[in-house]
C-alpha positions in Angstrom: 98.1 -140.4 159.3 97.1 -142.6 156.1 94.7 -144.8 158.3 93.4 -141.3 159.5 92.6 -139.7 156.6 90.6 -142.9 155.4 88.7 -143.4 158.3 87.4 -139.5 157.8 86.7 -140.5 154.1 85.0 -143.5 154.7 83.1 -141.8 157.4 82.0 -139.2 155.7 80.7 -141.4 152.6 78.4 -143.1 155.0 77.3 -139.9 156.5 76.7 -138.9 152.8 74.9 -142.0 151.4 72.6 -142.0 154.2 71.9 -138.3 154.5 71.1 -139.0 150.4 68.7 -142.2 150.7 65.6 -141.0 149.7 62.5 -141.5 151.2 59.1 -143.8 150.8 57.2 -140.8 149.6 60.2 -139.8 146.9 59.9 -143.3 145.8 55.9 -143.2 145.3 56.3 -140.0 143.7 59.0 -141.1 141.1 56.7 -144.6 140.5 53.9 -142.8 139.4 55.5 -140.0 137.6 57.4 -142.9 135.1 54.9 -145.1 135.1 52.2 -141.6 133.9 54.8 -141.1 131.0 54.3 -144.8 129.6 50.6 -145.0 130.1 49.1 -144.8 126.5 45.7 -143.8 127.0 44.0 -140.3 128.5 41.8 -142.5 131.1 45.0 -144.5 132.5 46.4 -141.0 133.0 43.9 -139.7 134.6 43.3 -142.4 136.9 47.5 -142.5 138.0 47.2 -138.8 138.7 44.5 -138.5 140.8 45.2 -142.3 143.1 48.9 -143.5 141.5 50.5 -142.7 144.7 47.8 -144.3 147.2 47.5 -147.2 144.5 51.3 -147.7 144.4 51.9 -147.4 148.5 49.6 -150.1 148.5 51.6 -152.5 146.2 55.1 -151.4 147.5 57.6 -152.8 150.3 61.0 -151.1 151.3 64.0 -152.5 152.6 66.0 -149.8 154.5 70.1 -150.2 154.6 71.0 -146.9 156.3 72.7 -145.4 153.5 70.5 -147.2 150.8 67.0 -148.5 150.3 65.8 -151.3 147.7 62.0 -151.0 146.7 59.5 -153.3 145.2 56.1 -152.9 143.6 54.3 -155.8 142.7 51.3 -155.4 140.4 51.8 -158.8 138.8 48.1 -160.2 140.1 46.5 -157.4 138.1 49.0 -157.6 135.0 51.5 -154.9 135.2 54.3 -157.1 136.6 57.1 -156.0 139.2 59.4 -153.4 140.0 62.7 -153.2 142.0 64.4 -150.6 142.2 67.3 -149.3 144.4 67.3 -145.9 146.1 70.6 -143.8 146.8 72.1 -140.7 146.5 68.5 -138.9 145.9 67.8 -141.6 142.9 66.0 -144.1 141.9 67.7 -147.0 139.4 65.5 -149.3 138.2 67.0 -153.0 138.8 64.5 -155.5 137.7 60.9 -154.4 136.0 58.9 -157.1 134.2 55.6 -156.7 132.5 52.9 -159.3 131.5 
């Protein structure tokens, strides 16, 4: 009855997790969003909110695990570094970000 009971828990965190990994667009969304809130001038604004998401699809892989997803943006060959970040339970969490 013990094993049971864990094999319905542990069953239903995986159904959980992966009914909670969020998707490519969330990520793009939540990139540009964070990334509008440190830009420091009016044109870099401008310029995330009308192309940040196509500009950041461009510069983004994703590495799907079912009931997570790790992203990285790399915009270190036009100096505003990398980004890895990890995607579960409808969030993002920033692992790694470096800026040059």
């Amino acid at each position: 009855m013990k094993r049971l009971f864990s094999i319905i828990l542990l069953v239903a965190a995986i159904l959980i997790l992966s009914a909670t990994n969020p998707e490519r667009s969330d990520y793009l969304e939540w990139i540009n969003h964070k990334t509008i809130d440190k830009s420091s001038t009016l044109l870099e604004k401008g310029i995330l909110t009308l192309a940040g998401k196509s500009i950041f699809d461009a510069g983004t892989t994703k590495e799907d695990y079912f009931i997570f997803s790790i992203y990285k943006t790399d915009f270190s060959e036009v100096g505003m570094g990398k980004v890895t970040s990890i995607g579960i339970f409808n969030h993002f969490i920033p692992l790694s970000g470096t800026e040059e």
